[in-house]
N, C-alpha and C positions, 0 to 999 in steps of 0.2 A: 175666568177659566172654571172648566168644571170638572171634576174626577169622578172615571166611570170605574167602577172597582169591580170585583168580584171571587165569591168562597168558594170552594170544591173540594173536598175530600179524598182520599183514595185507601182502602186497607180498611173499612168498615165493619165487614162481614166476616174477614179471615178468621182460623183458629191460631197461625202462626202470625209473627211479625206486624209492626208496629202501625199503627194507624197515623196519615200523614193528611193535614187540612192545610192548604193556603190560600191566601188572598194576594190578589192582583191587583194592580190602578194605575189607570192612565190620566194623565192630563191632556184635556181636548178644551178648543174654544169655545165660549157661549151657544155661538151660532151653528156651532155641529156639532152638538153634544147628543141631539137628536138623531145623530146620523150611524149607521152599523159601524162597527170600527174593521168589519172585513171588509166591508164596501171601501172606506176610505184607507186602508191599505193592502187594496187588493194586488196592489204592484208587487209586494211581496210576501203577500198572505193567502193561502185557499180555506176553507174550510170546505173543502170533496176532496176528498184523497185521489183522486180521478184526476183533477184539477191541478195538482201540486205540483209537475213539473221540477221550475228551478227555483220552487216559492216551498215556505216556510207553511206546513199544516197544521193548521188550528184547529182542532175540533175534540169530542169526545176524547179523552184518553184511552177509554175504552175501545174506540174504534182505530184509535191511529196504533195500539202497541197488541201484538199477542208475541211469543214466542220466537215461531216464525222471522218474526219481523225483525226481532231485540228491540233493543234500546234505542238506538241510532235514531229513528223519527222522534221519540221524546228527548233525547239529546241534545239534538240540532234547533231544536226550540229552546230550551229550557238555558242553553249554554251562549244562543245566538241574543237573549233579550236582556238576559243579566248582561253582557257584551255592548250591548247598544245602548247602555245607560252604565259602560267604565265599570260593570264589577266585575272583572276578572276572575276566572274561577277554574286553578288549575289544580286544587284536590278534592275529595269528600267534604275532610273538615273545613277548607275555604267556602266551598258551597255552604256547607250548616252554620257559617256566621256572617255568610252575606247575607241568607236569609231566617236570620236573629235564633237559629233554632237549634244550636250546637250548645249541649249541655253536659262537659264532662265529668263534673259526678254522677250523670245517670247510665252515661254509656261508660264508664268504668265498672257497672254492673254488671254485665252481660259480656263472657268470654269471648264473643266474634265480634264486639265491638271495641271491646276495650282495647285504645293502643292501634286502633285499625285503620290506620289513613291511606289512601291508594291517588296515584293522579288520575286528571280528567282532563281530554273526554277520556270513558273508557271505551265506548265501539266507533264513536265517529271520528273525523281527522280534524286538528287545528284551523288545515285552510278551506274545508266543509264551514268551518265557524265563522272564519273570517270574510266568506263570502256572502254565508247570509246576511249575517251583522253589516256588511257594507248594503246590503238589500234591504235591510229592515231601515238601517238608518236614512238611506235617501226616501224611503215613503213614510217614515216618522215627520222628516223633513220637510217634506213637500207637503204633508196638510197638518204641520202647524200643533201636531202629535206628541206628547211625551210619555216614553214608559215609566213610570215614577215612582212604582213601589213597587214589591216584591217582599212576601213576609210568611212563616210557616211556624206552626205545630205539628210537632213529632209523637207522638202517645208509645212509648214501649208499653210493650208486652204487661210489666208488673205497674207499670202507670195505669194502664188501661184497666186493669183488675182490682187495681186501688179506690182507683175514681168510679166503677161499675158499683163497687161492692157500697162504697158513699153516698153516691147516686139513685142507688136503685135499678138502675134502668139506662142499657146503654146511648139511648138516643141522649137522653138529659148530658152525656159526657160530651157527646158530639155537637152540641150546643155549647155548652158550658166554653169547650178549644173554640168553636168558632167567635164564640164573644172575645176572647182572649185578641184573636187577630181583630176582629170590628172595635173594640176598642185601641187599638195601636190607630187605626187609619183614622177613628176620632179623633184622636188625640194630633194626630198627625197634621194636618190637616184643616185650613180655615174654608169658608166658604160653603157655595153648594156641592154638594158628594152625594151621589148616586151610587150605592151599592146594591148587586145582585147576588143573592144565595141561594147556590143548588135548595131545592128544598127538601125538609130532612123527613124522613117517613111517611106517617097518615098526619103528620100534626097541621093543623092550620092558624092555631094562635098560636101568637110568637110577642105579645104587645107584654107581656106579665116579663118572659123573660128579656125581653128588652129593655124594661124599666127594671129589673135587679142588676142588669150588667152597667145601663148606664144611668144613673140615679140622679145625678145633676142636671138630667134632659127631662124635657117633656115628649109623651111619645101617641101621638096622633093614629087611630087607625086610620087607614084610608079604605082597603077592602081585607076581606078574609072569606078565600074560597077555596078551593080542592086544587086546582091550577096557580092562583096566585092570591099570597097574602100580601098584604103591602100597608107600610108606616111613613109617618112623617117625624122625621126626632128632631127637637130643635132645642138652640141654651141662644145665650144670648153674643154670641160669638159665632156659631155652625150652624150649618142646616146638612139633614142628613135623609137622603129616600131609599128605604130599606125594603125591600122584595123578595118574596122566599119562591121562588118560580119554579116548579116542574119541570124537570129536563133541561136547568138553567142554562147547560153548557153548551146547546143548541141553539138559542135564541142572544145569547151575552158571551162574547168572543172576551171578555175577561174571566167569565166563568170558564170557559174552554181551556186559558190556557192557568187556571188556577187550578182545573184539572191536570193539567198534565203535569205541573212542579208536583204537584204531589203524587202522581203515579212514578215520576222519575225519582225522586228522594224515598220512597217505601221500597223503589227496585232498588237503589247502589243498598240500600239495607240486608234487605232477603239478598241480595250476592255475598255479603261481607257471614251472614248467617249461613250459606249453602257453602258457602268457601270453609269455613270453618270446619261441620261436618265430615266435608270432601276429604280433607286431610287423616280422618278415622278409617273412613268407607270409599275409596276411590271412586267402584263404582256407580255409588249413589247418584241416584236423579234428582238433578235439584227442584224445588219446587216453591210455588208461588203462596203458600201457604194458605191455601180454600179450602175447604173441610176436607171433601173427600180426597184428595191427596194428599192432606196435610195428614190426614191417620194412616196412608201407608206410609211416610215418609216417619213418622213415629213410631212405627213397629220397625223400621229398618235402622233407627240409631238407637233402639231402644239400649241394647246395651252398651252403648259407649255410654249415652247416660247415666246408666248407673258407674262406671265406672270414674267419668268422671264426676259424678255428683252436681250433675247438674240437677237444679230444682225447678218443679213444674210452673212455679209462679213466675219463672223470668223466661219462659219460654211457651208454656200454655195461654190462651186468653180463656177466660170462665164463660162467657158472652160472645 
């Protein structure tokens, strides 16, 4: 068998709210390891929103959620594939320890998280769930398909400004979280594994920090260009093909939906953050916390801020 994996971020760029990375992997057979995995579960997969019907949309996160739209399309994924591989997942914090990333001393720092559990879903229906999940499971089924892992970093606010200010440089943070998950799935893991990761800015080598994260490997370039870098890691137990690809999410339907766990896990956050708020300022607009609204949304609690003392470092990112 081979596992096809893949990294995606979501919450990069913001000035509010927490930066969220995960990694995906399927287990697929030798002989269609080559093969798209939208193609071979097209029975209950689109990636064209056009296309999706009574099927499960894969693609950019950025394209499947705005506003408009809510939650409910990153929902019906995110809650339909944990489902089809038994992890049930009917609150926030159930979510944040199915996928390993629930860490209560840190959210005990932050007043709209601390103590803040809600069920789930929160915009779509249980039997919306149950139906995909019986969709997803007969074309898992039928080519021989398993979802097999599911795994996330969370960066809050005062993490992310810790790690920045250490770092130097915030891409170096967003490498440093993504090792974190590529070493879970090494570790995880015997055999060949094929991993794909969004790639991360203008960088094109990645072989230096490959061999800091996993140092008992040997780590082979294969190519290094502007489109695609690509390694070979190998010990004497795994083999591992690592890919930093341009627009990964587009071309690697695990990337796709590595995007979207982490655009849904950064939202139930910014709700749990805009909720809080709410309860000072009623009519406050919540907001997704991207710069330019993120600074009217700061002059508009400015004084509850001060009132309640809250501090800029668990609520501002520096970067």
């Amino acid at each position: 068998m081979t596992i096809i994996a893949g990294i995606d971020e979501a919450g990069y760029g913001p000035l509010l709210g927490p930066m969220v990375i995960t990694i995906t992997a399927f287990d697929v057979s030798d002989e269609k390891a080559d093969c798209s995995l939208w193609d071979l579960l097209k029975g209950a997969i689109s990636n064209d929103l056009k296309g999706r019907g009574h099927r499960l949309a894969v693609c950019d996160s950025k394209r499947l959620y705005n506003v408009q739209k809510g939650l409910k399309p990153l929902e019906d994924v995110v809650l339909s594939f944990l489902r089809s591989k038994d992890s049930k997942t009917t609150s926030f914090h159930q979510l944040l320890k199915n996928l390993l990333c629930y860490n209560t001393e840190t959210i005990a720092g932050y007043p709209w998280y601390a103590e803040k559990d809600y069920p789930l879903p929160l915009t779509t229906s249980g039997s919306a769930v149950l139906n995909y999940t019986d969709l997803l499971k007969h074309a898992l089924n039928k080519q021989g398909v398993q979802f097999c892992y599911a795994s996330s970093c969370v960066v809050t606010v005062q993490e992310f400004n810790e790690q920045v200010r250490s770092a130097g440089n915030k891409a170096v943070v967003l490498f440093n979280n993504c090792a974190t998950l590529l070493s879970r799935l090494w570790n995880n893991f015997r055999g060949d594994i094929r991993l794909i990761v969004d790639k991360q800015g203008g960088r094109n080598n990645y072989s230096g920090l490959l061999k800091g994260c996993l140092p008992e490997a040997d780590v082979k370039i294969l190519k290094e260009g502007a489109e695609v870098s690509a390694y070979e890691v190998v010990n004497n137990q795994r083999k591992m093909n690592i890919s930093f690809v341009e627009k990964g999410e587009d071309t690697c339907m695990a990337v796709a939906l590595a995007s979207i766990f982490s655009k849904y896990i950064r939202e139930l956050f910014m709700h749990l953050e805009n909720q809080y708020w709410l309860h000072f300022v009623p009519d406050l607009k919540p907001t997704a916390g991207y710069y330019q609204d993120a600074l009217r949304f700061l002059s508009q609690i400015a004084h509850i801020k001060g009132k309640e003392a809250i501090q800029d470092n668990i609520l501002i990112r520096i970067k």
